[in-house]
C-alpha positions as CSV (number, residue, x, y, z in Angstrom):
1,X,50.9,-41.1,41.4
2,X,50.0,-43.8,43.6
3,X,51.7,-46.5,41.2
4,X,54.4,-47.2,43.4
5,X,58.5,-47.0,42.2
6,X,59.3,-45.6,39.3
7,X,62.2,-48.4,37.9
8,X,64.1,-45.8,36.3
9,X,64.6,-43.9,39.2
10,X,67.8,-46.1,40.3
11,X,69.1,-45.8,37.0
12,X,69.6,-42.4,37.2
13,X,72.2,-43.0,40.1
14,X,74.5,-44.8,37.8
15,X,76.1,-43.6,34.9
16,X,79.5,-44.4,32.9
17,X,82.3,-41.8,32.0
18,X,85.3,-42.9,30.8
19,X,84.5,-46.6,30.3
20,X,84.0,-46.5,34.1
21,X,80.7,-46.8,36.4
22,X,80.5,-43.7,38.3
23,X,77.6,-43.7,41.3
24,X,75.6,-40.8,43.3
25,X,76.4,-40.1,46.6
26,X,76.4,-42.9,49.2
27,X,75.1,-42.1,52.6
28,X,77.5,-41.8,55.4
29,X,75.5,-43.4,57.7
30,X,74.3,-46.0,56.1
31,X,77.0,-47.2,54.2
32,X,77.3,-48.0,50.0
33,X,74.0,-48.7,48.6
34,X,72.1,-46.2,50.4
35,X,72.3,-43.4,48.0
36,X,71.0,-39.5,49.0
37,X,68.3,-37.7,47.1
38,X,69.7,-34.3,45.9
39,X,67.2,-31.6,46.5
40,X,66.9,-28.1,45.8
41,X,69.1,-26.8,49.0
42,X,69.7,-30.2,50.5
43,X,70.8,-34.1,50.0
44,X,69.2,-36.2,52.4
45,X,68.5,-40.1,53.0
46,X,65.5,-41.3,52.9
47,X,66.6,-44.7,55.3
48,X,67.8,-42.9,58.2
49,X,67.1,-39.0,57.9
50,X,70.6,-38.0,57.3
51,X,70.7,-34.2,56.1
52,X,73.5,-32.6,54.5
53,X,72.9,-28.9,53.0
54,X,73.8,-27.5,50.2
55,X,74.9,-23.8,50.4
């Protein structure tokens, strides 16, 4: 820990099916490029707090 990003995190909120780019869920608050982290029994953003959970 403690070597800052890991650069193949954002990669993993990309991937192509079909021929076409398909991306993780944006943040409703925040708009497109402000993807949410999936946890075990929530997705939140990490910009502005937004919490969705996941039942």
């Amino acid at each position: 820990m403690g070597d800052g990003p890991n650069p193949k995190a954002k990669w993993s909120k990309y991937k192509i099916e079909d021929g076409k780019l398909v991306r993780a869920e944006h943040c409703p608050t925040c708009g497109e490029g402000v993807f949410l982290a999936i946890h075990k029994n929530r997705k939140s953003c990490g910009r502005c707090g937004y919490t969705e959970m996941i039942e």
